[in-house]
C-alpha positions in Angstrom: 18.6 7.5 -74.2 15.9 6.6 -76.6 16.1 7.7 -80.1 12.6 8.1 -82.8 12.9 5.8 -85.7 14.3 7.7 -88.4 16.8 10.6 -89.0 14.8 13.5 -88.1 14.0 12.1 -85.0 17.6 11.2 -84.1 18.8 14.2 -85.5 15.8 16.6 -82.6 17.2 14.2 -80.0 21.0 15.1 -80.9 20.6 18.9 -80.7 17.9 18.6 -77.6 21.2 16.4 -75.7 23.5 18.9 -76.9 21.9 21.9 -75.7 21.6 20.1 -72.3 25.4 19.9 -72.0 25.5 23.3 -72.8 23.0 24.4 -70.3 24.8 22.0 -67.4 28.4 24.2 -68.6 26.6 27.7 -68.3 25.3 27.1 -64.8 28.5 25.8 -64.1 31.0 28.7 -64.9 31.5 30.8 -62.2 29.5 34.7 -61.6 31.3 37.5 -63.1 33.0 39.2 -60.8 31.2 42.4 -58.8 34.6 44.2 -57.6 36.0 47.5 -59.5 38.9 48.6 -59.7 40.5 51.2 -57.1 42.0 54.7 -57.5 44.9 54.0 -58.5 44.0 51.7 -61.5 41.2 54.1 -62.4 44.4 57.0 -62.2 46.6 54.5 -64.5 43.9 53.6 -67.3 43.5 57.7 -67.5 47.1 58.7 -67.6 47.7 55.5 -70.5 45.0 56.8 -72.9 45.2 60.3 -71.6 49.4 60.3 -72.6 51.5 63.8 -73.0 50.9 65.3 -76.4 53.3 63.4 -78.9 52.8 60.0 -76.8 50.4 57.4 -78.4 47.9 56.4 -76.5 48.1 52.7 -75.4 45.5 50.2 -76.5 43.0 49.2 -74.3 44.1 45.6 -75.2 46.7 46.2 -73.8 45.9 48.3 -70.5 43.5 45.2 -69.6 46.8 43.0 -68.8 48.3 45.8 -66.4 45.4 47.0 -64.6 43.6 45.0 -61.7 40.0 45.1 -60.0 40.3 44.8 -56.3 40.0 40.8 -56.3 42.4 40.6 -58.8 40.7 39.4 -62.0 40.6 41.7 -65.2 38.6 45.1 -65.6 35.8 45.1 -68.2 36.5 47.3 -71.4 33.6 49.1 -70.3 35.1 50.1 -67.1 38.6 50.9 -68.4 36.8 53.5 -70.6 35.0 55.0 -68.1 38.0 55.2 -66.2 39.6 56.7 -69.1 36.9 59.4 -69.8 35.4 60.6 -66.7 38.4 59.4 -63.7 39.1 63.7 -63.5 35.8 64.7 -64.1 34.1 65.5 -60.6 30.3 63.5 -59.8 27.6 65.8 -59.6 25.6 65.8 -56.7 22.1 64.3 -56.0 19.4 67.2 -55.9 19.9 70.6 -55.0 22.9 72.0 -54.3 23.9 72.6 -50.7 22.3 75.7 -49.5 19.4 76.0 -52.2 15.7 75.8 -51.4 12.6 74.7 -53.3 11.6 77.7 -53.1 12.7 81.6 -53.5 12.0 84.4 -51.3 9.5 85.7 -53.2 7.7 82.1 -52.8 8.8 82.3 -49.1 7.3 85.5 -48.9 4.0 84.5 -50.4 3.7 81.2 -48.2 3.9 83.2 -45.4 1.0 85.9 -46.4 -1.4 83.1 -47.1 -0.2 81.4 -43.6 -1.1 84.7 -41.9 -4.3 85.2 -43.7 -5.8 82.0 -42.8 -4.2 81.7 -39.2 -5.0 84.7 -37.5 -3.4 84.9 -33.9 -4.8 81.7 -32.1 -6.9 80.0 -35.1 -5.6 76.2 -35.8 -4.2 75.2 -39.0 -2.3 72.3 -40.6 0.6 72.4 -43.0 -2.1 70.4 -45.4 -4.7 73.3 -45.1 -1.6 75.7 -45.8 -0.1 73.7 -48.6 -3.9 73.6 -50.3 -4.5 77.6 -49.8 -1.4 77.7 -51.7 -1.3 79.4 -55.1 -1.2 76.4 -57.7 2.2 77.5 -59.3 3.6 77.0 -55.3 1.5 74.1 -54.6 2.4 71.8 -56.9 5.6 72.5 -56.7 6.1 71.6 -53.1 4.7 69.4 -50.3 3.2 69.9 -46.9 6.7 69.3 -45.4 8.5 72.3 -47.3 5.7 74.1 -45.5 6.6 72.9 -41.8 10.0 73.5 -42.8 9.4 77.4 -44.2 7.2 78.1 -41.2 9.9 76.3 -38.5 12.8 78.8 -40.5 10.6 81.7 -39.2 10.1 80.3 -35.8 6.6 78.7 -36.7 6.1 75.5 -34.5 3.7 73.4 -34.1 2.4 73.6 -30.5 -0.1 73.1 -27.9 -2.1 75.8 -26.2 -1.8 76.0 -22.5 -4.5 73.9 -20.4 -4.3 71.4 -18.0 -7.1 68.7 -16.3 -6.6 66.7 -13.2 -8.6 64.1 -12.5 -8.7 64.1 -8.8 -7.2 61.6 -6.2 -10.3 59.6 -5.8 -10.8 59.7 -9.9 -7.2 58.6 -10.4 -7.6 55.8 -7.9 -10.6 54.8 -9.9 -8.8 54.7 -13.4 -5.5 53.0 -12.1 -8.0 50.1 -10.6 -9.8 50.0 -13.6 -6.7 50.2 -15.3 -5.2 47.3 -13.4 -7.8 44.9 -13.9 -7.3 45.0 -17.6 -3.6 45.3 -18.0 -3.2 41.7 -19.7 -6.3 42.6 -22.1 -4.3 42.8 -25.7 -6.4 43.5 -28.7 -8.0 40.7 -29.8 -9.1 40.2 -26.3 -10.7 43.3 -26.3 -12.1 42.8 -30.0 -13.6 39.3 -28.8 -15.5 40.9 -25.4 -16.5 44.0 -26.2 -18.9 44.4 -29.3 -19.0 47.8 -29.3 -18.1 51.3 -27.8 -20.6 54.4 -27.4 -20.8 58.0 -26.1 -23.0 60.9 -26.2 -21.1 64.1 -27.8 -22.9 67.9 -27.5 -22.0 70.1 -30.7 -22.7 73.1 -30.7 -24.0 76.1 -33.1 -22.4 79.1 -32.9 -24.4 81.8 -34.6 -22.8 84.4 -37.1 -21.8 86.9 -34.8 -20.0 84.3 -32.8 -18.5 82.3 -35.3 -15.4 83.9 -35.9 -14.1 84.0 -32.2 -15.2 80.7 -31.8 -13.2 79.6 -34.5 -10.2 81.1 -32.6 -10.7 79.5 -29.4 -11.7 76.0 -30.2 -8.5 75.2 -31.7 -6.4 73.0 -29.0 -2.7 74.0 -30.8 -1.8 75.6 -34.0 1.7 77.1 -35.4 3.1 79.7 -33.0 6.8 81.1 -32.5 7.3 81.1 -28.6 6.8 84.6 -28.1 3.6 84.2 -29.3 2.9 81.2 -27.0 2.8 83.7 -24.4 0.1 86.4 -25.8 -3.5 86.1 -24.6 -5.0 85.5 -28.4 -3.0 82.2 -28.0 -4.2 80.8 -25.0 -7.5 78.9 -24.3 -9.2 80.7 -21.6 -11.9 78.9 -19.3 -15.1 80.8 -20.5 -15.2 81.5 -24.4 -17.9 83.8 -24.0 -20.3 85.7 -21.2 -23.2 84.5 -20.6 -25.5 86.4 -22.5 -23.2 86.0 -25.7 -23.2 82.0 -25.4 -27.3 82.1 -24.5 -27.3 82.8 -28.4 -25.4 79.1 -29.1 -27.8 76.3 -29.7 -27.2 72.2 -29.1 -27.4 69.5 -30.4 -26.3 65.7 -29.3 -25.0 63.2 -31.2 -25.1 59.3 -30.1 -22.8 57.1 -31.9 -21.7 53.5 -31.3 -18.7 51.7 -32.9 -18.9 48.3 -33.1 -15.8 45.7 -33.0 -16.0 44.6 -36.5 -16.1 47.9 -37.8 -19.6 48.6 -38.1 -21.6 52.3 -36.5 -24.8 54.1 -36.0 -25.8 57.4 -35.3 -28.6 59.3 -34.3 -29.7 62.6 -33.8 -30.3 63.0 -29.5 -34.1 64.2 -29.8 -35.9 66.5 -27.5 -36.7 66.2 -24.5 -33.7 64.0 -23.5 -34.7 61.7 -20.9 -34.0 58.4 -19.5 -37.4 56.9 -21.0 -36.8 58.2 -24.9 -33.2 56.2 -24.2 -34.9 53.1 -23.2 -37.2 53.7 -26.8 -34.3 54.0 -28.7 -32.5 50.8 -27.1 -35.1 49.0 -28.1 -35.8 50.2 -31.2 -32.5 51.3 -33.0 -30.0 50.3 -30.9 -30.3 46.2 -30.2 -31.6 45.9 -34.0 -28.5 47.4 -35.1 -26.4 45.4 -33.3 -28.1 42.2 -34.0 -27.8 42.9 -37.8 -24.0 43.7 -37.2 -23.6 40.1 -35.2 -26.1 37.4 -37.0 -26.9 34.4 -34.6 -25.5 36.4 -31.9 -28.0 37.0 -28.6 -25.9 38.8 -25.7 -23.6 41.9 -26.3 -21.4 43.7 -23.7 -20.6 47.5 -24.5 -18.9 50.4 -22.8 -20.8 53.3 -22.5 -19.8 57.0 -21.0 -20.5 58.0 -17.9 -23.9 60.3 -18.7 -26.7 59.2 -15.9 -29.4 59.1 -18.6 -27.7 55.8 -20.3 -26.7 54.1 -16.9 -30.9 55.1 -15.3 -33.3 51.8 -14.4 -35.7 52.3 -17.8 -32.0 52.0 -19.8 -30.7 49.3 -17.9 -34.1 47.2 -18.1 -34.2 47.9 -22.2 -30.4 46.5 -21.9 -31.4 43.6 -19.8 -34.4 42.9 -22.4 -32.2 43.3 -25.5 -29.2 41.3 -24.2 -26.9 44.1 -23.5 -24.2 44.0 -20.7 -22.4 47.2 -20.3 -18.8 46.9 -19.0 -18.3 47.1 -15.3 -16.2 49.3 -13.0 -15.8 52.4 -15.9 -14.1 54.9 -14.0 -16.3 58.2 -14.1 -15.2 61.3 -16.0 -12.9 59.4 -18.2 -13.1 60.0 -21.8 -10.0 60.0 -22.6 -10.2 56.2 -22.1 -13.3 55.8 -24.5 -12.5 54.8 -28.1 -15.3 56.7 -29.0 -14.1 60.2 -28.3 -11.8 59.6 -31.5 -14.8 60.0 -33.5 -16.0 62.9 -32.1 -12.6 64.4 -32.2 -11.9 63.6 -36.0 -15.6 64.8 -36.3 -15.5 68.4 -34.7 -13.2 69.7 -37.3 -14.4 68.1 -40.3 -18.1 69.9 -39.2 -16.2 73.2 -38.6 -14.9 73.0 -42.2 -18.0 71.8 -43.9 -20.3 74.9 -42.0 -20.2 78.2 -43.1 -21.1 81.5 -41.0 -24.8 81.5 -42.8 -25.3 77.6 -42.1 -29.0 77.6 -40.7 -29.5 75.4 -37.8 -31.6 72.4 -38.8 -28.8 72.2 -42.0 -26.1 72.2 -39.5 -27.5 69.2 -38.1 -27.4 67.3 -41.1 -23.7 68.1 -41.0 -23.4 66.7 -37.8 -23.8 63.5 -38.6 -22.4 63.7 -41.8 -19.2 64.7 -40.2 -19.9 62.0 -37.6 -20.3 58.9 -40.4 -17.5 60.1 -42.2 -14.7 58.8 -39.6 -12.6 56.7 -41.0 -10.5 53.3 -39.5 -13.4 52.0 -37.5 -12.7 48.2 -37.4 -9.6 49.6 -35.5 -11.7 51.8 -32.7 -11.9 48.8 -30.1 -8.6 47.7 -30.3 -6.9 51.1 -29.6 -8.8 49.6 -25.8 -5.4 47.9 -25.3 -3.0 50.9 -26.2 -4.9 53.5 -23.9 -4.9 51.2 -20.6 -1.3 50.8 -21.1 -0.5 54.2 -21.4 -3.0 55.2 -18.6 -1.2 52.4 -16.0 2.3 54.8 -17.5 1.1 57.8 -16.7 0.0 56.7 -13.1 -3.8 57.2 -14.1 -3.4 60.7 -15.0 -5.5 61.9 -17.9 -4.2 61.0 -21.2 -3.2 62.8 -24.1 -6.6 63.6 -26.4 
């Protein structure tokens, strides 16, 4: 060890050695011990300083050398007096107490008028649109779950309407090939050879004196008790309207493409629709966009749906010129298997909420795609490519769940 010339420095020295030792003995001594004591040395430390009136109490100096912890060692003073004070005294439990709701009848009551108000018989509605039609003072006081449960204690369950689609033998012989052929495709697989997924979707406007029915109808599920699963209002019938009610409807289509890195576009479908305005708009919106989204990039393959307008020669010659591949062997009619669909079906209600019954038409399709651009998770849309062949190979090419 080498000292400074001079006393102060031998004396900094000293005390720095010193406190060394002392650090090397600390780290040394064992861990306090994590045991307590059991019941009947909590019971013991109570009944010594809890003694019959005209017995002293015994010193807790004392009481430390006949009570044990379970391990053996020596109780803290701090535990011997809690012991002492609260061994009788019962713990209180966490929460509520059994039995009691967040809520009283009267609140019950009230969640279940709004409920009704904005869910007439076969309308959708979440527990989130519930809990935020809610009267504030309810509201903030409890969460969309205490909804599902208060709607499930009156026989409220979430379910789906009755429908069913079968795609056909030859269709599911097409998807269970398809579905085949890209069983070992994982994620980053499909992320890596597919730049991009794409439909066509059809909205349409339902005019004022419509609206309301419409609104019923569209909804695929929505709280029902089971009696009322039964009852026409809560069923989705084939034909919505007759004819000369749904001539009043007008249309509009939407194009959107996701790419794999998380990038879209969008366009209003102009009119006429045909297979040469497609080829226009491949060339002019659609290979810029993806070129911009993939610098140094010169060859793309995308899936596209089924519609004989994208798949006609003037398309596929604009895809050829651009660079664009589009994924072979896509079994027809299947958009349950397209990625893109979950756009369109987080878009639908998102519209249906943003129009009103007065919404004019050409502001309505402003909301389209405003509705359309607002989806959310998009760098995740390819991937989902994996999941949904999987399931489809599961369910022995039978449509999946949408």
């Amino acid at each position: 060890m080498n000292f400074c010339v001079g006393r102060t420095g031998v004396i900094f020295h000293m005390r720095f050695y010193l406190s060394c030792i002392g650090q090397v003995k600390k780290s040394s001594e064992a861990k306090p011990s994590t045991a307590q004591m059991d019941l009947a040395n909590r019971a013991l430390c109570f009944a010594l300083r809890n003694p019959p009136e005209g017995t002293p109490k015994t010193p807790y100096v004392k009481i430390r050398e006949l009570v044990r912890k379970t391990d053996g060692t020596k109780p803290t003073p701090g535990a011997m007096c809690d012991a002492a004070k609260n061994f009788k005294i019962k713990k209180g439990q966490l929460g509520r107490p059994a039995g009691s709701k967040k809520t009283s009848k009267k609140e019950d009551k009230q969640l279940l008028d709004v409920f009704h108000e904005i869910r007439p018989p076969g309308h959708g509605v979440t527990s989130r649109r519930l809990h935020k039609a809610l009267p504030k003072k309810i509201s903030k006081k409890i969460s969309p779950r205490t909804c599902r449960r208060r709607l499930a204690d009156k026989g409220f369950i979430p379910t789906k309407k009755l429908s069913k689609s079968d795609p056909g033998v030859q269709g599911t012989a097409r998807r269970m090939k398809f579905g085949r052929a890209h069983k070992d495709w994982d994620s980053p697989k499909w992320k890596s050879h597919l730049q991009g997924v794409g439909d066509i979707k059809e909205f349409t406007h339902y005019p004022q004196a419509l609206h309301a029915t419409f609104t019923k109808l569209r909804s695929p599920w929505t709280y029902m008790t089971k009696v009322e699963k039964k009852l026409p209002a809560f069923q989705r019938p084939k034909r919505w309207f007759p004819k000369k009610e749904y001539e009043k409807t007008k249309k509009q289509k939407v194009f959107g493409l996701t790419t794999s890195n998380g990038k879209s576009i969008e366009f209003l479908v102009p009119t006429p629709w045909n297979s040469e305005v497609w080829a226009g708009l491949v060339r002019s919106r659609l290979v810029p966009f993806l070129k911009k989204s993939y610098p140094g990039k010169a060859s793309f393959q995308l899936l596209l749906d089924g519609e004989k307008l994208l798949h006609a020669p003037p398309a596929r010659k604009a895809y050829t010129d651009g660079g664009i591949t589009i994924l072979p062997n896509w079994p027809k009619y299947s958009p349950d298997l397209n990625p893109q669909e979950n756009v369109w079906a987080w878009a639908e209600p998102r519209l249906r909420e943003l129009e009103t019954d007065t919404t004019s038409f050409p502001d309505w399709q402003k909301l389209c795609l405003q509705a359309v651009k607002a989806y959310p998770s998009k760098e995740k849309l390819v991937a989902t490519l994996a999941k949904r062949v999987e399931m489809l190979l599961d369910r022995k090419g039978s449509m999946l769940p949408m």
